[in-house]
Rosetta silent file (secondary structure, phi, psi, omega in degrees, C-alpha in Angstrom):
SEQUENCE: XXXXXXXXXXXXXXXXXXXXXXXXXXXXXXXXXXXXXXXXXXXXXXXXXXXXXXXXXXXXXXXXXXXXXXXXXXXXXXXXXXXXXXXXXXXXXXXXXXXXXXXXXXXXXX
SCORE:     score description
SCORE:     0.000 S_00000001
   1 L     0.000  144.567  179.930   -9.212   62.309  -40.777 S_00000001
   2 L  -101.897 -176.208 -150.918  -12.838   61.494  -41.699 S_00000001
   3 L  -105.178  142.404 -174.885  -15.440   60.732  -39.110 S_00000001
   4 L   -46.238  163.735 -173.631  -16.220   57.167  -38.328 S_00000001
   5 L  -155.257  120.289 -172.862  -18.995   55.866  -40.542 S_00000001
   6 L   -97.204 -168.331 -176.666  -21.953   53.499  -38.584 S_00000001
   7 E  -143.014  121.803  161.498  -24.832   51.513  -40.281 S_00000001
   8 E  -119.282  159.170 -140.397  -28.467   52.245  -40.386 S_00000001
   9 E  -129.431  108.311  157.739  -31.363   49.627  -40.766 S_00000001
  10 E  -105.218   96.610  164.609  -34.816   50.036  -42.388 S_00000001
  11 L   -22.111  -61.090 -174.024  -36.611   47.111  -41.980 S_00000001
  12 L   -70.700  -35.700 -168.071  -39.665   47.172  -43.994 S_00000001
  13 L   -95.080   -0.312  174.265  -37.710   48.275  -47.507 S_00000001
  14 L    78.626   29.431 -164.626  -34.693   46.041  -46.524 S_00000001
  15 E  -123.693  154.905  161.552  -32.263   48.526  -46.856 S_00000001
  16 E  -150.372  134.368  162.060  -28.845   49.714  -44.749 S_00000001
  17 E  -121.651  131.020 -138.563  -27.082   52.912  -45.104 S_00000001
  18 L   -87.595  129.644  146.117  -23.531   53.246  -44.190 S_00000001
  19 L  -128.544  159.855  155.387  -23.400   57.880  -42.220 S_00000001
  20 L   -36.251  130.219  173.972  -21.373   59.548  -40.517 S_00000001
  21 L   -76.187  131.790  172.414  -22.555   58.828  -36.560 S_00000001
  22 L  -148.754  112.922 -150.618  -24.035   62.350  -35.013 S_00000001
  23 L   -71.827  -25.074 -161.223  -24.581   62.509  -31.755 S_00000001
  24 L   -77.927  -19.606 -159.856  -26.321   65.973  -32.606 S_00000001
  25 L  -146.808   85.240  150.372  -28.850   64.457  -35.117 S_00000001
  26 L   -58.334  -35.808  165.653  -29.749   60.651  -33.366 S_00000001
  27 L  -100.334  143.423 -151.315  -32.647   60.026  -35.529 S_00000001
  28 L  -136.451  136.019  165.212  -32.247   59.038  -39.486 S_00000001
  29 E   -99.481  135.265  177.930  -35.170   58.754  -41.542 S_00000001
  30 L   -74.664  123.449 -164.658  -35.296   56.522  -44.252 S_00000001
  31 L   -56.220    5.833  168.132  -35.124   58.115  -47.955 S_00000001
  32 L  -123.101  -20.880  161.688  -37.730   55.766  -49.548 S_00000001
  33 L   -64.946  -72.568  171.980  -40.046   55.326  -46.589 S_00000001
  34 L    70.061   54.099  163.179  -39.869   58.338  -44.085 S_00000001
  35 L  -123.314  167.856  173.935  -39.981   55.437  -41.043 S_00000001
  36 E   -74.699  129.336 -161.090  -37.210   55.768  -38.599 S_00000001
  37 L  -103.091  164.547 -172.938  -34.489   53.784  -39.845 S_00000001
  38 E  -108.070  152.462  175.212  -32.406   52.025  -36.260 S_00000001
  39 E   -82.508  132.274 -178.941  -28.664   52.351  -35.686 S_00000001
  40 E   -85.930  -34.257 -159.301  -26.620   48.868  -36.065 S_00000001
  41 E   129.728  164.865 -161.644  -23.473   49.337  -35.488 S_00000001
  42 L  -119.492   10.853 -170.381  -20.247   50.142  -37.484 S_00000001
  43 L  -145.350   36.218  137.549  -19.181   46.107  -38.114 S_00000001
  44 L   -86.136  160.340  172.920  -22.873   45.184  -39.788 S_00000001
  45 L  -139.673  112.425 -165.574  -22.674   43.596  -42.923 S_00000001
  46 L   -77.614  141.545 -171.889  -26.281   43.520  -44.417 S_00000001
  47 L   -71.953 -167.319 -164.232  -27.705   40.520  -46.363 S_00000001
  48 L   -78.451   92.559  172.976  -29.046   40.615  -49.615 S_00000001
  49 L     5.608  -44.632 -171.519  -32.488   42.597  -50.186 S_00000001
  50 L  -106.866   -3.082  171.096  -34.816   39.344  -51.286 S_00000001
  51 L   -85.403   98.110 -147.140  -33.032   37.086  -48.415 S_00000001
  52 H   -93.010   11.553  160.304  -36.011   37.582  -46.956 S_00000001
  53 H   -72.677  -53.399  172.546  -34.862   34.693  -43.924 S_00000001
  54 H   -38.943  -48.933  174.124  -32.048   36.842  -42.837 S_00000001
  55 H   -51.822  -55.130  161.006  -34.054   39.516  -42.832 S_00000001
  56 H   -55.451    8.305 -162.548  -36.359   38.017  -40.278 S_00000001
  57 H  -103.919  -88.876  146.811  -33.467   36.867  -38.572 S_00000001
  58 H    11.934  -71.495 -162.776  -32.356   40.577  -38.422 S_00000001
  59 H   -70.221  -25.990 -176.545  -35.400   42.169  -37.170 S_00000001
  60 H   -55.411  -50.448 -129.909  -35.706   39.690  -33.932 S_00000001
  61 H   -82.951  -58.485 -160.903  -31.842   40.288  -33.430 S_00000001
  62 H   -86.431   -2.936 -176.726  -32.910   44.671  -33.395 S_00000001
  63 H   -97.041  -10.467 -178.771  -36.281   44.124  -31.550 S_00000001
  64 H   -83.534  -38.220 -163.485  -34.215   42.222  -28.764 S_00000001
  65 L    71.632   34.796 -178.346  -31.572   44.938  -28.844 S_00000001
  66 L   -93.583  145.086 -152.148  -28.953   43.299  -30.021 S_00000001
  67 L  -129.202  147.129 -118.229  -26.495   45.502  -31.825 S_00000001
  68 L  -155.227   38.618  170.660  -23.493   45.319  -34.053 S_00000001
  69 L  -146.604  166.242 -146.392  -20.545   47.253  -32.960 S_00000001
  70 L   -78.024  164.749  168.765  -17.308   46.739  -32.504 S_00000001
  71 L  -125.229 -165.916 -152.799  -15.319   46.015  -30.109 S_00000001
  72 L   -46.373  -34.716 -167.058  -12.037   46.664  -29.168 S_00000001
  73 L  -129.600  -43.448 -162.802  -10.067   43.741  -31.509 S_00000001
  74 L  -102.769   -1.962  174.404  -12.832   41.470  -32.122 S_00000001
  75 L    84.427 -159.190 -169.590  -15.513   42.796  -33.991 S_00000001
  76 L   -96.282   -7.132  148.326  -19.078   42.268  -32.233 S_00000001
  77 L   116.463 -178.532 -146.532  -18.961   38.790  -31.283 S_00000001
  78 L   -67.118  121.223  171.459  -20.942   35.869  -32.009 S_00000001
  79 L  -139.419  145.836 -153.956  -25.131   36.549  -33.885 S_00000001
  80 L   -77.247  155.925  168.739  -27.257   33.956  -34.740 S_00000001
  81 L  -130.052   21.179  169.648  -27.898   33.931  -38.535 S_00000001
  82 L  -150.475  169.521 -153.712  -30.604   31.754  -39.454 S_00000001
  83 H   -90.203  -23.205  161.350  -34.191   31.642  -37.429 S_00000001
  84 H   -34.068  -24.522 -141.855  -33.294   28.102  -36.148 S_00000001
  85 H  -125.998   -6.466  162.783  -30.645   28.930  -34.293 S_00000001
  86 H   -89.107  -23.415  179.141  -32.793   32.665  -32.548 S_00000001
  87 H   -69.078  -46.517  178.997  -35.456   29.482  -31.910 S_00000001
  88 H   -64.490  -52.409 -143.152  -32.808   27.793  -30.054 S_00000001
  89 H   -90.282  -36.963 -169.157  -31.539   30.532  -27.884 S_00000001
  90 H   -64.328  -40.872  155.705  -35.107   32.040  -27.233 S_00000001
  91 H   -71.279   -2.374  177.982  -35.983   28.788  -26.023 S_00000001
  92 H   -89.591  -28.530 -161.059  -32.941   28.295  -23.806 S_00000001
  93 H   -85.576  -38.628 -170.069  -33.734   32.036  -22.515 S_00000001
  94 H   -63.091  -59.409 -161.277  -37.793   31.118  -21.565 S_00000001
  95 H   -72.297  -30.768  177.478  -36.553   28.020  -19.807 S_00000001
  96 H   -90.649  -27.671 -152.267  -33.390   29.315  -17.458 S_00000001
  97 L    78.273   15.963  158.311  -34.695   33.260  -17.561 S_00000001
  98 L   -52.860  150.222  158.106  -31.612   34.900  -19.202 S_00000001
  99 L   -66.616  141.564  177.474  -32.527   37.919  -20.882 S_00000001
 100 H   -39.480  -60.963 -176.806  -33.359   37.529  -24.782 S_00000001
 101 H   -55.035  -24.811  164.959  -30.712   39.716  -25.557 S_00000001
 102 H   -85.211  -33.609  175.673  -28.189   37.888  -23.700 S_00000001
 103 H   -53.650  -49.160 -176.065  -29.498   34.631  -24.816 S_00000001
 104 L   -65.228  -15.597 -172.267  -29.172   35.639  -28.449 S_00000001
 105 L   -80.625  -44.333 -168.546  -25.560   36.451  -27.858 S_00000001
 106 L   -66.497  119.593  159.154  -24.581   33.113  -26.668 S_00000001
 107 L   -43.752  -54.764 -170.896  -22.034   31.116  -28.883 S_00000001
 108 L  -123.327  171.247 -175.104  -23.236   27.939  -27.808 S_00000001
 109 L  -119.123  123.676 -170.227  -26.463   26.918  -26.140 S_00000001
 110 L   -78.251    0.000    0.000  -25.568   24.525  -23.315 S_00000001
């Protein structure tokens, strides 16, 4: 059987590369860069290099520490995908005091 295969993230070049996860080797550099590239998750699916909204969409979603892997049945569960809809939750999170990261998470906003 071959070894599970995760997703890494470089931000600045826009890129994700699907490796083997190794607990032995945690840090991945990126091959066009040499920045650290961050681990996503095994159930991202990355947008398109010049959708450069997503992208920003993206980086809030990994600077928050919101993450992309699966879970038992359901895959990872509900992430906002346009910056409207991380404006709504960030402002829902300042005004009650949820954590970002939980906030960002939320299917609905009440």
């Amino acid at each position: 059987m071959s070894p599970s295969k995760s997703s890494y993230v470089c931000l600045p070049c826009r890129a994700s590369y699907k490796q083997p996860y190794d607990t032995y080797r945690p840090q991945r550099i990126c091959p066009r860069c040499a920045e650290p590239l961050i681990h996503v998750g095994s159930a991202f699916a990355p947008p398109r290099r010049r959708d450069t909204a997503t992208w920003r969409t993206l980086s809030v979603l990994l600077h928050a520490g919101v993450r992309f892997h699966k879970s038992c049945c359901c895959g990872p569960g509900y992430r906002p995908r346009t910056l409207r809809e991380v404006r709504e939750r960030m402002t829902y999170a300042r005004r009650t005091g949820e954590p970002f990261a939980r906030a960002l998470v939320r299917p609905e906003v009440p």
